[in-house]
N, C-alpha and C positions, 0 to 999 in steps of 0.2 A: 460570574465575570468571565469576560473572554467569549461571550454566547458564540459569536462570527468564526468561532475556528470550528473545523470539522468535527472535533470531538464531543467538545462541549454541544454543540449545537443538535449533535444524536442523542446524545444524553436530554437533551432539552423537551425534545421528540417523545424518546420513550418515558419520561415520567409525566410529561401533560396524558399521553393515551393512557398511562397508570391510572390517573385520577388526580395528580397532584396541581395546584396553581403555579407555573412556573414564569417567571420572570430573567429578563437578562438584561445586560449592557456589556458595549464594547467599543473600541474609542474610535471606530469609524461604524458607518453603517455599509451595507456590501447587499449582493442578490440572496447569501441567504438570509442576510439576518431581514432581508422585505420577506424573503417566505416566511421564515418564524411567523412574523408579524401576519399575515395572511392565514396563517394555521392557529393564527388566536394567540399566538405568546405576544407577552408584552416587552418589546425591545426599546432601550434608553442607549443614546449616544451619547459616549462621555461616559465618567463614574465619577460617582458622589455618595455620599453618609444616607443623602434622601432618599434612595431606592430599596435600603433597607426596610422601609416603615411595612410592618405586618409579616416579616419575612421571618422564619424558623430554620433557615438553614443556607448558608452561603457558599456554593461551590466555585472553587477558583481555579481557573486553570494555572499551569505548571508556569506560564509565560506571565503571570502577577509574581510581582515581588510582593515576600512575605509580609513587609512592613507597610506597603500601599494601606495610604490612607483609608480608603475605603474596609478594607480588609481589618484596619485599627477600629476603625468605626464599629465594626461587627463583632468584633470582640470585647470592647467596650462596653457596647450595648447586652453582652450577652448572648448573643447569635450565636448557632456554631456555625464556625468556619471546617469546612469537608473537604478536603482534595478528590481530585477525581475518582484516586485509584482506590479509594475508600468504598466510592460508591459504584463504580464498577463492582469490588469486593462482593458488595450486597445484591447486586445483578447476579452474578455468576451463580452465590449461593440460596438464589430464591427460590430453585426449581433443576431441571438437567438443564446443562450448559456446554459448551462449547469452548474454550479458546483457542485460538489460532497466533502461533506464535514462530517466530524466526526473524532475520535480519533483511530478508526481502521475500517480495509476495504473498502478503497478509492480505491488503485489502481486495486482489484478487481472490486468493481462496476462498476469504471469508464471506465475499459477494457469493461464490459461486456457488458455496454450502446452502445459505441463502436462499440462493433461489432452485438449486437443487432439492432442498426439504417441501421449501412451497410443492414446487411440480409434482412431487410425490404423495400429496397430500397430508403435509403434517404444517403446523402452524406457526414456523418458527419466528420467534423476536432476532432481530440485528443488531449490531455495534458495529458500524462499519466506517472506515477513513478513507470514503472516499462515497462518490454518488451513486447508486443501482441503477438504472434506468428502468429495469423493471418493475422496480417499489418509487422510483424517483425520489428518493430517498436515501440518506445517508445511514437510514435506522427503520427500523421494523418493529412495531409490536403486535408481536404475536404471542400465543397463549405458549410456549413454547414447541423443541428447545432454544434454548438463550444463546446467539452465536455470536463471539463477541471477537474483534482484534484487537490483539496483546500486544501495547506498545514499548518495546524492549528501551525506549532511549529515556522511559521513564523508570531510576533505580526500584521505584517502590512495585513494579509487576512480579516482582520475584517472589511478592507474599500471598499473589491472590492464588484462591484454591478454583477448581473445574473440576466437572465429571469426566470430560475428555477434551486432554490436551493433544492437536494438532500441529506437531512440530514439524516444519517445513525445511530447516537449513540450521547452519551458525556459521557463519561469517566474521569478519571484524568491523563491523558497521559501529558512528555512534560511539567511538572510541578519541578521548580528548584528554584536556588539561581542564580538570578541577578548579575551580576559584576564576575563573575567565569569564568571557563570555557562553564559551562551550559547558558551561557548568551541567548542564544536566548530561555529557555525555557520562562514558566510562572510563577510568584512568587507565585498566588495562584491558587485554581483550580476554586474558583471564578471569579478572573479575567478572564480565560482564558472561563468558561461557558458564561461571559460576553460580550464577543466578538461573539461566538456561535452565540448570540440572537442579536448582530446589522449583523454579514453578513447576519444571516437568513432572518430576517426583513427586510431586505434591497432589495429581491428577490421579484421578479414581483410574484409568487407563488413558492406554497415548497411543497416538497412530502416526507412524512417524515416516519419512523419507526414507525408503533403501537405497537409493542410490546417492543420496548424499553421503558422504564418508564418514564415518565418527557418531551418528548421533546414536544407536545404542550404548554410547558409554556413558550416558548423562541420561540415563532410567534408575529411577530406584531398585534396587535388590526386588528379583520375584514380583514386579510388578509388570501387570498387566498390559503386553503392549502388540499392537500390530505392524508392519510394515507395507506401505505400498510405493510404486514407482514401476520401472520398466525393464529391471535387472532382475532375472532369476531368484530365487530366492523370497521375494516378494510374499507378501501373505495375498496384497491386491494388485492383480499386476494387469500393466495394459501391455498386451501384447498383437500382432501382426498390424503395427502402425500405416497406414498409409495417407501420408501428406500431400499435401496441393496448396498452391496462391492462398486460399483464406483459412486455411486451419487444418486438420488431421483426425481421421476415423482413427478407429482401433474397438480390439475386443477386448473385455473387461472380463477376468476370470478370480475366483476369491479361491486359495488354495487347489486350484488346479479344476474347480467347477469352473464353466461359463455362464456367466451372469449375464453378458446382453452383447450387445454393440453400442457405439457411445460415438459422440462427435464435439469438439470444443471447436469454436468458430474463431480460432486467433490460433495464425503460425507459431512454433517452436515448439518446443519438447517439453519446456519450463512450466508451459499450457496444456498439454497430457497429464503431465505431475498435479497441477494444480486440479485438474477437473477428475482427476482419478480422486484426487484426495476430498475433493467432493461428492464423489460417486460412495467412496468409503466411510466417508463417516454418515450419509444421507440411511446406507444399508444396516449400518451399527442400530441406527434410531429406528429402524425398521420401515423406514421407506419402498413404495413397488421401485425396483431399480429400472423398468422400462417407460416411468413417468417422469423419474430424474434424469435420464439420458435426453428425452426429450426436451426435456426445461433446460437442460446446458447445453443443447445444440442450440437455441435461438440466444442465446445468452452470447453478446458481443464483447462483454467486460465491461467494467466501472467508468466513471471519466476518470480521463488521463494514465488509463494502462491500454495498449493497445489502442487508442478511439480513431475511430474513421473520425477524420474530421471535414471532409470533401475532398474535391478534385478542383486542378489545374491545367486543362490543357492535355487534358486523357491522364496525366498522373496523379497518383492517389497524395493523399495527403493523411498521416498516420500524428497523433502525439504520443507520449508515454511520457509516466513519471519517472523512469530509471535515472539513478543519484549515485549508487559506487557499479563500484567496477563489474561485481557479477551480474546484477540487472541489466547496466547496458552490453554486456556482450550476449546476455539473451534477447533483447530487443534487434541487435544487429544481425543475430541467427534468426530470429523469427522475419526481418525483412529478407532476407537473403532465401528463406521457403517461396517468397513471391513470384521468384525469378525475374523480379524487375531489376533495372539499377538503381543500386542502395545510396541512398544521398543522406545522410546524418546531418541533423543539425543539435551540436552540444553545446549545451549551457554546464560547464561546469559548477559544481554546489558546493558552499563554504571554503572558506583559503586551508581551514586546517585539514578538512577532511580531501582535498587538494594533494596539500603537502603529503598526505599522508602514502594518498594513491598514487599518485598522476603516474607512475610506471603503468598501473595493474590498469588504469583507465585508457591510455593511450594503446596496450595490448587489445584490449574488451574491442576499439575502434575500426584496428589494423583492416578486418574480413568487409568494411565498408568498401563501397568503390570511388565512395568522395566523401570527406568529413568537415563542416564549415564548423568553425570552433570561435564562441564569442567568449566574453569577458566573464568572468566569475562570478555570479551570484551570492554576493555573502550573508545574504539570510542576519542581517545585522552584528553579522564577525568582526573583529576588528582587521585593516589590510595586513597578510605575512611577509614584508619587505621578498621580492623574490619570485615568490610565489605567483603564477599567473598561465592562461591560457597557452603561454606559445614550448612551455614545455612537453604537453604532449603532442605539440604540433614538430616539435624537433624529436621526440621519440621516434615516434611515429615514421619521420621523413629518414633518419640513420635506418630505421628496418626498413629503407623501401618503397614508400610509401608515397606516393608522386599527386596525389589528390586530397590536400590539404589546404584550407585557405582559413586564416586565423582573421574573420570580420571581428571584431569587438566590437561594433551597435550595429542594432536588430536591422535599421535602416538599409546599413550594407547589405547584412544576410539577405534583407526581402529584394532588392534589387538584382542583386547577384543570380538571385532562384527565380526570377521572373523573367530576366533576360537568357537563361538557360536552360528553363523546362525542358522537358521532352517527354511525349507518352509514356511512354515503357519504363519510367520513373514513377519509385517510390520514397515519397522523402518525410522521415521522418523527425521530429521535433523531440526533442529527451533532454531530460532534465528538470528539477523540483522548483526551478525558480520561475519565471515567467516568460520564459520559451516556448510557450505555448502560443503565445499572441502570433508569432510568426507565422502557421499554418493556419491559424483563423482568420490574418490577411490574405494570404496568400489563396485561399479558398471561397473568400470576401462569405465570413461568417463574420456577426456582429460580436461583438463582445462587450 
């Protein structure tokens, strides 16, 4: 149930190329759930009792309610009902595995692992939340390893076991009120670091960020772990960076050897991190590291992290997913590597997760040199009397800030950007709600 969301729909992927007969429904039909349908799963719009029939096993996404009828019907019948993070469980433990875990930049890394093990000749299967271009695919099956991303806003990840955990950050992402709408966040941001430190733990070894702050403290006693990133100390470290307009070489050294030269095709440093940490665990599995360098230079990222998504009038046209505070201020440092002028376009995401930031997001903004800021995207939240776009637009404007325009419909924004293009612009589209349609008019991509 739920086929049409990104997760489930990988999951759908990797157990048809298993061998298994897989079936779905979801209450609209969408582009992928026509692919499914095209790759031979059988997709049903709507849910009903009837789709059951012959069925031994009912996986439901986190977004069904427990008691859905359908869901009663299965258990009635006898079925087992499985949540996802169950059968993830049994992915991860069928063979060496992978997870990739942290509060932003999973489904970058984990693309990039992905497609770093391909290049290097190993055969890995994928889990990934979001699309490859290179597998055109959200999932991979391959003979292994199993590289899977770990979604923290689901409480039950804190159980599954990996060979090697890829711990990327911790943040306060995904942090709510209980019994709401927000139910599947976390009440505190305690709890939810707390979880962090038993999946990590739980991993046969972990290769974790050095330059993030803190995450050595949330490793097991004497368990096995490496470090990479771009600060000293480093077990993998990319070192003598040199950036340009589309992305940043550097040298890859493991303990003070040199391992190669490497290139990620996407500005910012956030994108070194993540393609080192590709590079590092491609090497762990025993990958040639001068075929993984290769395979991550043409590697442009997922859809909707970084995507070119055309031009306007000599200016590029960029999307990304970034949704808090620390993503988008690495998307506005990675436009600002362009040298163009940086034009933001923000769709803020959920009123609570809003409330929570809007200082730390209005901050992430500031280094833009124009920020057009719509209407909140509440991802089915209920409205927070209060709460709304023009507060980080008055943050923002008390620091200074003179290149603000608060459009609330997309209408405005594309008219706005049309009648004010300019070459030497780069404008990009951010945020998880459907801000994206702005740059695919704007670029006159169909959607």
């Amino acid at each position: 149930m739920g086929i049409g969301g990104i997760g489930l729909s990988a999951f759908a992927r990797i157990l048809k190329a298993r061998g298994f007969t897989v079936s779905g429904c979801d209450s609209a039909a969408s582009e992928l759930t026509r692919q499914l349908v095209q790759e031979g799963i059988e997709v049903s719009v709507g849910h009903g009792a009837s789709h059951l029939t012959g069925v031994d096993v009912l996986i439901a996404s986190e977004a069904v309610e427990r008691d859905h009828p359908e869901i009663a019907a299965a258990r009635a019948a006898g079925t087992e009902v499985r949540p996802r993070m169950a059968l993830l469980s049994e992915l991860l433990l069928s063979g060496p595995s992978v997870g990739v875990v942290g509060t932003h930049g999973k489904t970058t890394t984990t693309s990039m692992i992905a497609v770093a093990m391909y290049g290097a000749g190993l055969d890995p299967a994928a889990f990934v939340g979001g699309i490859i271009p290179q597998f055109g695919s959200n999932a991979r099956a391959g003979q292994g390893p199993f590289v899977a991303e770990i979604d923290e806003s689901d409480q039950a990840f804190q159980s599954l076991r990996c060979q090697t955990a890829v711990f990327l950050n911790a943040d306060d992402d995904h942090i709510g009120t209980p019994g709401k709408s927000q139910a599947v966040y976390w009440e505190t941001v305690e709890e939810q670091h707390a979880a962090f430190g038993r999946f990590v733990g739980q991993a046969q070894q972990v290769l974790y960020c050095h330059d993030w702050p803190g995450l050595p403290e949330f490793l097991g006693a004497g368990q096995v772990a490496l470090g990479y990133g771009v600060q000293e100390g480093a077990d993998y470290r990319a070192t003598e960076l040199r950036p340009d307009p589309e992305g940043t070489s550097f040298t890859v050294t493991f303990r003070g050897e040199v391992l190669g030269q490497a290139r990620v095709a996407m500005p910012g440093l956030h994108n070194v991190q993540n393609a080192l940490a590709a590079l590092a665990t491609t090497h762990l599995y025993g990958g040639e590291f001068v075929h993984a360098a290769a395979a991550l230079a043409e590697f442009g990222g997922p859809r909707r992290r970084w995507e070119r998504v055309g031009s306007l009038d000599g200016a590029i046209i960029i999307d990304d997913y970034a949704h808090n505070a620390a993503k988008v201020a690495a998307v506005v440092g990675a436009a600002r590597q362009t040298g163009r002028r940086v034009r933001i376009v923000f769709q803020p995401h959920r009123y609570l997760r809003t409330q929570q930031s809007w200082p730390r997001l209005a901050d992430s903004l500031m280094p833009a040199d124009e920020v057009i800021l719509l209407d909140i995207a509440s991802a089915g939240e209920d409205v927070i009397v209060g709460i709304d776009s023009t507060l980080i637009a008055h943050r923002m404007y008390e620091q200074g800030h003179r290149g603000i325009h608060y459009l609330p419909a997309q209408g405005q924004a594309l008219a706005y950007l049309r009648g004010s293009v300019q070459p030497g612009d780069v404008i990009v589209t951010v945020g998880a709600g459907d801000v994206w349609k702005i740059g695919r008019e704007l670029a006159g991509v169909p959607f």
